[in-house]
N, C-alpha and C positions, 0 to 999 in steps of 0.2 A: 800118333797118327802113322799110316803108312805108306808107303811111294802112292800104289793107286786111288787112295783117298786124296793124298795133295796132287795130283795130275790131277783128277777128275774137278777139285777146285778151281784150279786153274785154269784148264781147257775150258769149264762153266763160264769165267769170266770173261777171256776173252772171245768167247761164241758158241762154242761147240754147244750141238754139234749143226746151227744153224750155218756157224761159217766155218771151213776149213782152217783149222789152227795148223801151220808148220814145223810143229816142234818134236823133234825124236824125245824117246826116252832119256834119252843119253843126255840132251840138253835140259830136259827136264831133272835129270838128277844134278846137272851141275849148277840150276839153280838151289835146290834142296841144297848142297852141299855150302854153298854161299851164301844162304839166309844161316845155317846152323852156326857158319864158321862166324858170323855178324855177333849173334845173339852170343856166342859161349865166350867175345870179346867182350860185350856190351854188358854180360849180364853173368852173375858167379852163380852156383847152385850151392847155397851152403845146407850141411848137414850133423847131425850130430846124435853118436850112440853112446853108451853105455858102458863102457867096456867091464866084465867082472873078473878081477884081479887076485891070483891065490897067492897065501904067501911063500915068499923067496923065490915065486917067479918074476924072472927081472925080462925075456923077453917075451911076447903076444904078436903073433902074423896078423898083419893089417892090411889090407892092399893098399889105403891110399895116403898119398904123404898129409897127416896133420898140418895142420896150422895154429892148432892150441890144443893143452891136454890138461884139464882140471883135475886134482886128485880128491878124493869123498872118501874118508873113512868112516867105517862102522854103521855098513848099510844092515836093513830089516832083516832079519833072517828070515823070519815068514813068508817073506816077499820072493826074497830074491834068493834062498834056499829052491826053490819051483821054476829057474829060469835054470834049466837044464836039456840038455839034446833028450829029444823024445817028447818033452811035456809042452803043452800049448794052455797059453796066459790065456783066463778070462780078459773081458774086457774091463772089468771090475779091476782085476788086478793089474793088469797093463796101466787103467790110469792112476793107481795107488804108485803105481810104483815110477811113472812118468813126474807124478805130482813131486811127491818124495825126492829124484833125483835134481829136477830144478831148485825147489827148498832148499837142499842140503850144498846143491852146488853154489849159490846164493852166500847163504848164511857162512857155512866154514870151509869152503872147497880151497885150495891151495892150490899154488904151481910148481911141480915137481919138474927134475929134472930128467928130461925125457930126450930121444935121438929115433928118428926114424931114418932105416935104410934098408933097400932091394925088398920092400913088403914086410919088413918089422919092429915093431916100435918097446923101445928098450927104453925101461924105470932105471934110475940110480937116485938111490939105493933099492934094490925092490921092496915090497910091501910087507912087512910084518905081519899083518891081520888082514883077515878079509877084507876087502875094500871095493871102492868104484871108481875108472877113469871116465868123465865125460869130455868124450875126441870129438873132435870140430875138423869139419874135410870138405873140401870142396869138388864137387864133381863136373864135367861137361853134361849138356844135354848133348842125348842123340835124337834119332826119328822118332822113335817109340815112346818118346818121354815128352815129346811135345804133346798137345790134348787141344783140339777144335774148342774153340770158347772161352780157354783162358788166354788172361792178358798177354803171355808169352804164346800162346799160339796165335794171336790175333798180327802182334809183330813180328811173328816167323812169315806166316801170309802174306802182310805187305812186302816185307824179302823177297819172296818168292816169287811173288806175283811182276813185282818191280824189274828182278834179273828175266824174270821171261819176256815182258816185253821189250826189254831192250833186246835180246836175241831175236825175236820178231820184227822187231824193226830194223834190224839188221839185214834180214832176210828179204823184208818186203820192199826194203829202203833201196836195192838192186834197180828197182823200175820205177818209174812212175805210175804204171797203169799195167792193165794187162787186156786183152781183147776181150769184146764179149757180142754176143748177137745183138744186143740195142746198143753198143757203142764202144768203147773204151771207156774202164770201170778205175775210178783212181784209186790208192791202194794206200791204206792208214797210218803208213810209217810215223807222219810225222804227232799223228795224236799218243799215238802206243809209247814214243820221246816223253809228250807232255804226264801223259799219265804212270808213266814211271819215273819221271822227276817227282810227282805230286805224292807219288807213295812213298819215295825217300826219306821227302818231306815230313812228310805225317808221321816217317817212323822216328825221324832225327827229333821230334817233337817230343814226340809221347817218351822217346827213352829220356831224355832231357826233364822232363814232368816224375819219371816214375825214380829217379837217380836223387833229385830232390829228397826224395820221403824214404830212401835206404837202400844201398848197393845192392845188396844181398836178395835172394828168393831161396827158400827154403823149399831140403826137398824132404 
């Protein structure tokens, strides 16, 4: 997603553009910034490549620190002979060789003695023979990686939605009312309260529900 898409959310729900919503951008990003900062506690992004290993080299630039490193010897050469700078895997091949990797990680993968530091991850002893690392790393989401529709963009929203009305009510929570030509108009502080407690809710729910069935979300 991107900032103007979640504004535009946002300012949907609480009116716009029927009612004048009081929110800068600025406030708008420091909600976005506290749904993210929520979700990337709540929620780990785990991932996992490939790494192809020559032999007697002991170090590989990684940027991100591991959390586990499977060692695979004596991958397909057909295969994975073709995963070189330049060439682009069919999709055929991509899952031959995606299939392949789980299998063989499964069946005889090992745990090698490995050290990650300042972006690179060091084998001891390194590899004698061709081989394969499958590294496991975990990332943060940012903006761009949340997605309208998926479950984690559905509980980014309530985040979001939730820190803006509490700034709204903030704002509007100033006065009781404000003038208007048929009277003095009361002003919804205190629902904007209820309905960002109720989104909290819902989310402290749902992550409690999705924590159950396995930490992790795969990216």
């Amino acid at each position: 997603m991107t900032f103007e898409e979640v504004k535009d959310i946002v300012l949907s729900e609480l009116g716009y553009p029927k009612v004048e919503v009081e929110l800068t951008d600025e406030q708008i990003n420091r909600c976005i910034s506290f749904a993210l900062s929520r979700i990337n506690s709540d929620f780990v992004k785990k991932n996992k490549v490939a790494l192809l290993l020559t032999p007697g080299q002991q170090s590989y630039p990684f940027p991100y620190e591991p959390f586990r490193v499977t060692y695979i010897p004596n991958p397909p050469e057909d295969i994975f002979s073709l995963f070189s700078e330049g060439n682009f895997l069919s999709i055929a091949y991509y899952a031959r060789l995606k299939a392949w990797t789980e299998m063989a990680e499964r069946a005889y993968g090992t745990d090698p003695d490995w050290e990650w530091e300042d972006g690179v991850l060091y084998l001891n002893p390194p590899p004698t023979s061709s081989s394969v690392c499958a590294v496991e790393y975990v990332t943060p989401y940012s903006l761009g990686e949340i997605e309208q529709g998926t479950e984690i963009g559905e509980l980014f929203l309530l985040l979001v939605g939730a820190k803006a009305r509490r700034i709204l009510r903030t704002i509007r929570g100033k006065f009781s009312g404000v003038p208007s030509p048929g009277g003095t108009v009361q002003l919804d502080a205190d629902v904007l309260l209820q309905e960002a407690q109720e989104a909290e809710e819902e989310y402290k729910r749902r992550v409690e529900e999705r924590k159950f069935y396995g930490f992790f979300t795969t990216g």
